[in-house]
C-alpha positions in Angstrom: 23.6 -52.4 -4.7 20.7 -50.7 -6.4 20.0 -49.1 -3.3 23.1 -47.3 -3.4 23.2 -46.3 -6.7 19.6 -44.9 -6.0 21.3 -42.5 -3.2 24.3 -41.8 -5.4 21.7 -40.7 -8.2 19.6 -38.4 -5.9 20.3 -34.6 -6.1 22.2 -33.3 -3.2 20.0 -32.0 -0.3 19.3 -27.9 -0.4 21.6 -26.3 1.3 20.9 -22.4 2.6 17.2 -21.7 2.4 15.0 -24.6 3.5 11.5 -24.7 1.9 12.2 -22.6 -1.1 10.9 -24.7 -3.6 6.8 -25.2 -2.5 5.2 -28.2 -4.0 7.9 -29.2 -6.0 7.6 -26.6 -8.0 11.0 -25.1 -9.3 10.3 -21.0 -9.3 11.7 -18.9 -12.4 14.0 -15.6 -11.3 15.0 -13.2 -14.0 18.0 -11.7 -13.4 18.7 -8.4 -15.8 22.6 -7.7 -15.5 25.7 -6.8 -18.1 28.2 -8.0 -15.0 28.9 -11.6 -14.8 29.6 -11.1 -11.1 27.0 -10.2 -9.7 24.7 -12.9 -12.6 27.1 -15.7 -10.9 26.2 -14.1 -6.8 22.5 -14.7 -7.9 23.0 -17.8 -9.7 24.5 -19.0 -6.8 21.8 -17.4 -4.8 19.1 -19.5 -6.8 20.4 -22.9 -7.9 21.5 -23.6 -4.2 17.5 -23.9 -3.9 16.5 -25.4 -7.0 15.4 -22.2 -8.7 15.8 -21.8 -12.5 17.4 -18.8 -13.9 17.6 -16.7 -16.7 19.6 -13.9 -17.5 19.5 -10.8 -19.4 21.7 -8.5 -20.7 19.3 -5.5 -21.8 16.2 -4.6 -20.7 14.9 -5.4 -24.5 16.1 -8.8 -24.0 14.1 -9.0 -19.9 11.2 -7.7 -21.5 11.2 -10.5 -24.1 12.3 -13.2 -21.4 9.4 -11.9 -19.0 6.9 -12.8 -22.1 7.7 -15.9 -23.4 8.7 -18.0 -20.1 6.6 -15.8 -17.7 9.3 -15.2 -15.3 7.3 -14.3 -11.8 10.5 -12.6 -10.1 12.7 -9.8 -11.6 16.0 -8.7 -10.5 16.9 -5.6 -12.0 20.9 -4.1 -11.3 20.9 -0.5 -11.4 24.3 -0.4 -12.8 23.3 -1.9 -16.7 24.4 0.6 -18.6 22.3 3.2 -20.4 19.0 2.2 -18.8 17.7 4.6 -15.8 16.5 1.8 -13.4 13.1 3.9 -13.2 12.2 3.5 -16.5 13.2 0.1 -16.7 10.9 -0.4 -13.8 7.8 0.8 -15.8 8.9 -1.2 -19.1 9.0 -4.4 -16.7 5.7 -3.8 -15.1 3.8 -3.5 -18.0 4.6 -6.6 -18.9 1.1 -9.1 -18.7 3.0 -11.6 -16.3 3.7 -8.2 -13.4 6.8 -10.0 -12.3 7.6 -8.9 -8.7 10.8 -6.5 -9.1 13.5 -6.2 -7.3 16.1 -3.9 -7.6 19.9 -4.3 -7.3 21.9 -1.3 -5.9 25.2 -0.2 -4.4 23.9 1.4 -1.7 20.3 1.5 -0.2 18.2 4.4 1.7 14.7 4.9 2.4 14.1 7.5 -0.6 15.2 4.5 -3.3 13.1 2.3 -1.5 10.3 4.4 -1.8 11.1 5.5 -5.2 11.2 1.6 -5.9 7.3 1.1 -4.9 6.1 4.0 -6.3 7.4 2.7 -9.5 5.4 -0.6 -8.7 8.7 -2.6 -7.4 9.0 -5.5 -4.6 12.2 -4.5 -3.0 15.8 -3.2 -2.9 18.6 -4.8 -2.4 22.5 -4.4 -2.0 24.2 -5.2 -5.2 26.7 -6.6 -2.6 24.2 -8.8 -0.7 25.4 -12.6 0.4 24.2 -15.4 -1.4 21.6 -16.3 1.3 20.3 -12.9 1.8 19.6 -12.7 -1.8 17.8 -16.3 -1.4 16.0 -14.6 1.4 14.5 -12.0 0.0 13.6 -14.2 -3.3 11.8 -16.6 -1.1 9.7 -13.2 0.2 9.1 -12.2 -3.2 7.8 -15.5 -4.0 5.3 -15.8 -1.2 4.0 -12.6 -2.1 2.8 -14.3 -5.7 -0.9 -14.6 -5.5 -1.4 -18.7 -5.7 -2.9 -19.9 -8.5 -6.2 -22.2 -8.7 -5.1 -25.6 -8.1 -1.7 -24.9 -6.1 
């Protein structure tokens, strides 16, 4: 019997991205949005892996997130309202932890994406982006963390 209610206590197995979560470590994503949906598409994105989240409904408040929990990944929707994305961009980099960035937008081409590194960002994506492509890409953004001593 204690067997059992040992496996009924475990959590579920991930499901979607395997290997998401290195050395047991839970990663911290950040995402900055005024629209539930697209906080609940990321959510979903994140949890299904093991990922804390927080959210943010204002830059001011992202800014204040990024110092006091250190969040290493950053996704920034272009639609919050009166923020340009662009200067949000430079307000979030300056912060001492230099989350990686991502942005959120409708629609992607190759001048936001540049636009988007030259204002020190990781990547675009499509504000409309499936759960695991969002996982995806959050996975690649956390790789591209330089390791700390010790890990």
């Amino acid at each position: 019997m204690p067997g059992l209610i040992q496996r009924l206590l475990r959590p579920p197995p991930c499901r979607g991205i395997t290997g998401i979560v290195e050395n047991s470590r839970h990663p911290r994503l950040l995402a900055v949005t005024a629209d539930l949906g697209f906080y609940a598409l990321v959510l979903n994105a994140a949890s299904s892996v093991q990922w804390r989240t927080d959210w943010a409904r204002t830059l001011n408040r992202a800014i204040e997130i990024c110092r006091l929990k250190s969040s290493p990944i950053v996704i920034y929707d272009s639609n919050l309202p009166g923020v340009e994305w662009g200067w949000a961009f430079d307000q979030l980099s300056a912060v001492p932890s230099r989350p990686r960035i991502l942005l959120a937008a409708p629609s992607i081409d190759e001048e936001l994406w540049r636009n988007v590194l030259h204002r020190h960002g990781y990547d675009v994506v499509e504000r409309a982006a499936s759960s695991e492509h969002l996982g995806r890409v959050f996975r690649f953004a956390w790789l591209s963390l330089p390791k700390l001593a010790g890990n």
